[in-house]
C-alpha positions as CSV (number, residue, x, y, z in Angstrom):
1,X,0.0,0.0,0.0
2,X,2.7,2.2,-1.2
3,X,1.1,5.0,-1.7
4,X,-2.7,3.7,0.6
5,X,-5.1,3.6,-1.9
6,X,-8.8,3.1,-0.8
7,X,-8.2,-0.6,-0.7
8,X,-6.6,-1.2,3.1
9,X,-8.5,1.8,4.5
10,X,-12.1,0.7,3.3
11,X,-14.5,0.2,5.7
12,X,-16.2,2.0,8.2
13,X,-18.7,2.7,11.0
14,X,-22.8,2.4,11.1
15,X,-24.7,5.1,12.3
16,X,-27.5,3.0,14.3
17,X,-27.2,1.6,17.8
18,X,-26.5,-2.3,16.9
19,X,-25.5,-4.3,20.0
20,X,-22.9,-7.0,19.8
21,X,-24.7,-9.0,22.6
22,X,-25.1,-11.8,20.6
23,X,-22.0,-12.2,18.5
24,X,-19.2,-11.5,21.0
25,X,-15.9,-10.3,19.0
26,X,-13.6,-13.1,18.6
27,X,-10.0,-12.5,17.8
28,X,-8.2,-13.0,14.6
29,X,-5.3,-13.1,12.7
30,X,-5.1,-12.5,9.0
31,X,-2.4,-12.4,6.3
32,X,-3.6,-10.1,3.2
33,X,-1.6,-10.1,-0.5
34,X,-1.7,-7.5,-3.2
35,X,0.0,-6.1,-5.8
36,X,1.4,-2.5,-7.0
37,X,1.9,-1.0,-10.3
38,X,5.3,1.2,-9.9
39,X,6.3,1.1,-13.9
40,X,7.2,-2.9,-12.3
41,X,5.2,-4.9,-10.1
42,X,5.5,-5.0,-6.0
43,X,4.3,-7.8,-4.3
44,X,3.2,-6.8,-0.9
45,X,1.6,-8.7,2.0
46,X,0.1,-7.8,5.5
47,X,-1.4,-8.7,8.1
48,X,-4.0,-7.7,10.3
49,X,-4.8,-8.9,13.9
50,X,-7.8,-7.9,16.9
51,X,-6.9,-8.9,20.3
52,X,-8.5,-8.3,23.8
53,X,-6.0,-6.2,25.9
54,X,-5.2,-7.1,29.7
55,X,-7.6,-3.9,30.4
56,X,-10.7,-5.8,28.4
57,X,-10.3,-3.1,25.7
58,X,-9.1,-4.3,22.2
59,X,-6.6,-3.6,20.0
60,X,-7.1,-3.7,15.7
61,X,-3.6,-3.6,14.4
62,X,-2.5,-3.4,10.7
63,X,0.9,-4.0,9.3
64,X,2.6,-3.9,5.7
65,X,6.7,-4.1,5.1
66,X,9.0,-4.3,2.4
67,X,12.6,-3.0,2.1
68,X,11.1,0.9,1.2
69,X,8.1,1.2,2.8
70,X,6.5,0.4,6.1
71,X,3.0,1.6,6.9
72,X,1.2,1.0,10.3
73,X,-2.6,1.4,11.8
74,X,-3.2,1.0,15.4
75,X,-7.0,1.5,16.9
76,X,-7.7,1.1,20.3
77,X,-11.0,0.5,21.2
78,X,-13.7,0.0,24.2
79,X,-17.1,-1.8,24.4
80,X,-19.9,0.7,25.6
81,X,-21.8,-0.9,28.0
82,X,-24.8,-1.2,25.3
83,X,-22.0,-3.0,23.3
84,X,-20.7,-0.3,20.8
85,X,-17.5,-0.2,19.2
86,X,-16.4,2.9,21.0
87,X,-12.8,4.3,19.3
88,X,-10.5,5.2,22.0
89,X,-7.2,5.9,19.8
90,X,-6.1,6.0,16.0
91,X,-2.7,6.1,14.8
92,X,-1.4,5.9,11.3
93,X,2.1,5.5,10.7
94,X,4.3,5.4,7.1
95,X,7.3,5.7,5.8
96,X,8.4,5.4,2.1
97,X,11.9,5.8,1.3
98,X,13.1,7.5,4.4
99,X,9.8,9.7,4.5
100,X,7.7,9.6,7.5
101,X,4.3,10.6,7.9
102,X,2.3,10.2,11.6
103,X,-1.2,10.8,12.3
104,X,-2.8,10.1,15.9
105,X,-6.8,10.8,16.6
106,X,-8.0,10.4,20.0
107,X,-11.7,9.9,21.3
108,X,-12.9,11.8,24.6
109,X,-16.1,10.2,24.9
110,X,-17.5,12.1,28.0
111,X,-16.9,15.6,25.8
112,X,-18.3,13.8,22.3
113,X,-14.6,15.0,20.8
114,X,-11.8,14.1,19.3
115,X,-8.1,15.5,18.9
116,X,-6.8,15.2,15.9
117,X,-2.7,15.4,15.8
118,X,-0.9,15.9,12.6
119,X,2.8,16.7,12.1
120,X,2.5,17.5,15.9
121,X,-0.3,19.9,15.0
122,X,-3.4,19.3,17.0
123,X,-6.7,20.3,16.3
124,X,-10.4,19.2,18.1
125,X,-13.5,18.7,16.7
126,X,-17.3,17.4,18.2
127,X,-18.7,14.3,17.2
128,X,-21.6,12.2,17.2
129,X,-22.3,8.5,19.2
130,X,-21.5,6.0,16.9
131,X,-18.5,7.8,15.1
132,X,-15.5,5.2,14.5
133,X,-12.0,5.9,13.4
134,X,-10.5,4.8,9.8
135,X,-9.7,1.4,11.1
136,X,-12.2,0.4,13.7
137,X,-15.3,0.9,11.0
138,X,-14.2,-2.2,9.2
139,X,-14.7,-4.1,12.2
140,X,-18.3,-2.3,13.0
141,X,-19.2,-3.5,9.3
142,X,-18.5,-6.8,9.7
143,X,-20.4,-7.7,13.1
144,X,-23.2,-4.9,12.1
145,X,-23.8,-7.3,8.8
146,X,-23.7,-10.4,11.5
147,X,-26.4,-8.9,13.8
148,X,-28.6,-7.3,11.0
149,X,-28.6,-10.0,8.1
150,X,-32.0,-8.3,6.3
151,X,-30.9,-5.3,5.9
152,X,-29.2,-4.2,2.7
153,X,-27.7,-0.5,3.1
154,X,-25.5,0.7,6.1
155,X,-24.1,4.0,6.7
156,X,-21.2,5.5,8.5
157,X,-19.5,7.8,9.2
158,X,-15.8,8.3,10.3
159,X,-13.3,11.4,11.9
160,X,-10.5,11.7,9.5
161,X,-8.4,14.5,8.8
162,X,-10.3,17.0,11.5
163,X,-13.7,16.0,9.5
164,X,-16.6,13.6,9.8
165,X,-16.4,11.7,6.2
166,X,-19.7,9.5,5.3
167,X,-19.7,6.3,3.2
168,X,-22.5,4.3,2.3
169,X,-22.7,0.2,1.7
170,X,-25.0,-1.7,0.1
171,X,-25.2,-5.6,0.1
172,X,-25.4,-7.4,-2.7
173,X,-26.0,-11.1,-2.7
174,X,-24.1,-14.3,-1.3
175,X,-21.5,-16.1,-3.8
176,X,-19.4,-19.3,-3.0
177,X,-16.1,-17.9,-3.7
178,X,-12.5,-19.5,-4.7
179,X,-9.9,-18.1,-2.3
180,X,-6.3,-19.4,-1.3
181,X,-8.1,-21.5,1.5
182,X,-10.4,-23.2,-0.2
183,X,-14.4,-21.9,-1.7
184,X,-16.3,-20.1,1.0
185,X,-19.8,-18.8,1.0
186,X,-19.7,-15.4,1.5
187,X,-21.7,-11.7,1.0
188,X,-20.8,-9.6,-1.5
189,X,-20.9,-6.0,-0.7
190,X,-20.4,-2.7,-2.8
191,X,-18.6,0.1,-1.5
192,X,-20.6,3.1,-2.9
193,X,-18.7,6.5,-3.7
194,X,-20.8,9.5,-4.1
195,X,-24.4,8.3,-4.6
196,X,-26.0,4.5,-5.3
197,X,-24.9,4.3,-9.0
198,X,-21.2,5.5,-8.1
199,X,-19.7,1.8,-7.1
200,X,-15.9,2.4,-5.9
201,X,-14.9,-1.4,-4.7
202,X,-16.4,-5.1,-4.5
203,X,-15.7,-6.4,-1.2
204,X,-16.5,-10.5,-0.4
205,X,-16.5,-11.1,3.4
206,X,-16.8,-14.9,5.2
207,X,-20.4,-15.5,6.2
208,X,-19.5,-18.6,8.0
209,X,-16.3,-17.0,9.9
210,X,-17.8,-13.5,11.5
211,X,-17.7,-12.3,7.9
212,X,-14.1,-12.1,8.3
213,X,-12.7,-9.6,5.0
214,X,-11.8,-12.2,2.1
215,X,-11.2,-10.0,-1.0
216,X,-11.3,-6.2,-2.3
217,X,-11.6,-5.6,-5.6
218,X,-11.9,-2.0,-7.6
219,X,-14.5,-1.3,-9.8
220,X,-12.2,2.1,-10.6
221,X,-9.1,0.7,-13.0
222,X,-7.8,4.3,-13.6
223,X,-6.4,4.0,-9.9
224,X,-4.1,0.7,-10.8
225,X,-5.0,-0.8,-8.1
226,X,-5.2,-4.7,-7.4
227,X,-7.2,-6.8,-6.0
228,X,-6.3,-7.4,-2.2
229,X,-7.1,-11.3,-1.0
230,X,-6.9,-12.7,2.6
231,X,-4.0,-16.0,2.1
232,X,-4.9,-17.4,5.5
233,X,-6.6,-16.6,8.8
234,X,-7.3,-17.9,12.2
235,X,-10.4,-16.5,14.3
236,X,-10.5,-17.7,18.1
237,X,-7.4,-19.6,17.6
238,X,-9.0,-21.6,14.7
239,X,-7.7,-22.0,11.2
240,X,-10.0,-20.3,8.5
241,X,-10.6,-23.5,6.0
242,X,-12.8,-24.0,3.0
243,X,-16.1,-26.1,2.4
């Protein structure tokens, strides 16, 4: 994610008040591949893990490496007592060819506000219950499809950059899918740019493992971007395998 495209930073954060009572978050570890067009092709991998911290908060980590580059995303998260994903700390890290970039955004949830720090430049805005950061909506998305399997649109919205973007998802049907662990039945979900005709990226998530994030696809080839597929997983300490 040389240069993070849309692809790794997807995902988001649903408006509505959707418990997690009855799908507790399990954690998981899963290795991603993709490919970058640089005038030659760069194969890069990373891997993504959510664990419960010794506080009984949890941590969403994100990691991609090669010899140039190194990017980072770290969100540190609560469960409200009505069981929201409740962002307690963002932080994006990169660094391509000996240039660093850092970006930290931190919830107060008794104020509604966060604190947005940029090239140690801080800045605060207000936001609303249900606001998630740029890595702790994926998460929302997946266990909001789990808990709500009739309904067909969800939308977020998400602090980034000292504003509140919105996004807007639409299911799309179930598909067995080929992937490099075997075919799994999954939903099929469009990422939706500016309006419901304006599809950015086709996104393929495991029904039968908590809708763990399979495969991203763009619908926009003018970006060069690739596909990015999920090589192998383990949720709750058990190997992701096909049908």
């Amino acid at each position: 994610m040389l240069r993070t495209g849309p692809l790794f930073t997807l995902l988001i954060v649903l408006l509505s008040a959707s418990s997690y009572a009855g799908t507790p978050l399990k954690p998981y570890k899963g290795i991603y591949h993709t490919t970058y067009d640089m005038g030659f092709t760069i194969d890069v991998k990373a891997e993504r893990t959510l664990k419960q911290d010794d506080d009984g908060n949890w941590t969403l980590d994100f990691r991609a490496e090669k010899w140039f580059a190194k990017i980072s995303q770290t969100s540190k998260f609560q469960l409200s007592d009505s069981g929201l994903i409740q962002p307690l700390l963002y932080r994006r890290y990169q660094q391509v060819f000996g240039e660093e970039k850092d970006k930290s955004v931190s919830f107060d949830w008794s104020k509604m506000r966060v604190t947005n720090n940029i090239a140690e430049k801080p800045w605060k805005m207000s936001v609303e219950e249900g606001t998630q950061d740029l890595l702790s909506y994926q998460l929302k998305l997946r266990y909001d499809l789990l808990n709500n399997p009739e309904q067909t649109e969800f939308r977020y919205q998400v602090a980034d950059g000292g504003k509140i973007k919105h996004y807007l998802f639409r299911v799309v049907g179930k598909e067995i899918l080929d992937t490099p662990m075997g075919k799994l039945n999954t939903v099929k979900v469009e990422s939706l740019r500016r309006s419901k005709k304006d599809v950015e990226h086709l996104i393929w998530m495991a029904s039968d493992w908590d809708n763990l994030l399979l495969r991203v696809e763009p619908v926009r080839k003018k970006h060069k971007e690739k596909p990015v597929v999920l090589l192998e997983a383990r949720l709750d300490g058990q190997k992701v395998t096909g049908l």
